[in-house]
N, C-alpha and C positions, 0 to 999 in steps of 0.2 A: 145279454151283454152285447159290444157295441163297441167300436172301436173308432177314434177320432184320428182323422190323416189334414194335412195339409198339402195340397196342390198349391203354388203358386199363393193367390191372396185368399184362395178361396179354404173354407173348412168343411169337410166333408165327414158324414157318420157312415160306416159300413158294419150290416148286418148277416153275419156267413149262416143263413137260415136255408131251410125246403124253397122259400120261397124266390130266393135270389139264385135257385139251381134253375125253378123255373121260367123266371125272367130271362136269364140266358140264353134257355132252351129255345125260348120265344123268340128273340132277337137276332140271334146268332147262329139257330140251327144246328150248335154244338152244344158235348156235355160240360157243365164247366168243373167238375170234379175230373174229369178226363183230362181238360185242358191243364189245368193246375196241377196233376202231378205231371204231366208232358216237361213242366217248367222245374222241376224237382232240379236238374242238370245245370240250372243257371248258378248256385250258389261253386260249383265247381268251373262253370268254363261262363264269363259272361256274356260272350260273344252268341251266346243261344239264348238272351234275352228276347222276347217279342214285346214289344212296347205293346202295340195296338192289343194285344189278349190282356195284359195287365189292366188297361185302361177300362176292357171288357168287363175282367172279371171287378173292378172297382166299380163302374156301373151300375152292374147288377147289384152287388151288395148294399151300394149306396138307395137305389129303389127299394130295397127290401127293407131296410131302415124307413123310407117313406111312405110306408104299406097305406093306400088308402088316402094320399096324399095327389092331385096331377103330377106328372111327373115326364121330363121330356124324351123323347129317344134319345138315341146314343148319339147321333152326328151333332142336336142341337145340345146335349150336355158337352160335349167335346168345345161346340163353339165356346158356351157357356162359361167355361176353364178358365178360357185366356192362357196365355202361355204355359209351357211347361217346363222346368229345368230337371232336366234329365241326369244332369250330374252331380244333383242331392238324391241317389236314392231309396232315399229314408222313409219316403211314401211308398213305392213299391214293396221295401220290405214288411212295411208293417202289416199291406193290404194281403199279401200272401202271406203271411202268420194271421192273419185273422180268419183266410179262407183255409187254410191247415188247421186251424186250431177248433175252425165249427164245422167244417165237413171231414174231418178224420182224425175226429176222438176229443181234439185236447178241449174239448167243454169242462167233462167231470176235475178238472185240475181247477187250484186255485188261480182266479185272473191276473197273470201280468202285468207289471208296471204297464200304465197309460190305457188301461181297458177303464172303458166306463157303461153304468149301466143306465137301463132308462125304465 
């Protein structure tokens, strides 16, 4: 399963697999299962949002969806973006329910409105 976000003009697939833990790992030098519950705290205070780790952990998953694909670093995906409106954040939410839902547990559940598969 497979979850469709919208940045900006751009559509983006994120995949919360083994493999987008280890893309992270790679990139980033952190856990991104660590990072993502660290952000657990944002749904109550938002002022402990970190944009840049969301963008992170949407990277990774976005490559892991690309398995086998070229696929750029982080700084030139970022370029790649174009702008970001930070005040829909309807892309954030969905990108951490997606990393919630494949790294701690909620697989075995029936898929959510807006999950698609491939």
């Amino acid at each position: 399963m497979a979850t469709e976000i919208k940045i900006g003009e751009k559509e983006i697939r994120l995949r919360a697999t083994p493999l987008a833990l280890l893309y992270y790992k790679q990139e980033f030098g952190s856990d991104l299962l660590g990072d993502l519950i660290k952000m657990q705290d944002v749904a109550q205070d938002v002022s402990k949002i970190d944009t840049v780790a969301c963008l992170q952990f949407i990277w990774a998953m976005n490559k892991a969806d690309n398995y086998g694909k070229p696929f750029p670093s982080f700084e030139k995906w970022l370029v790649e973006l174009g702008s970001i409106d930070f005040s829909d954040p309807s892309f954030l939410v969905a990108a951490l329910e997606e990393g919630a839902d494949g790294f701690l547990g909620g697989r075995n559940r029936a898929a959510p409105p807006g999950r698609i598969g491939k």
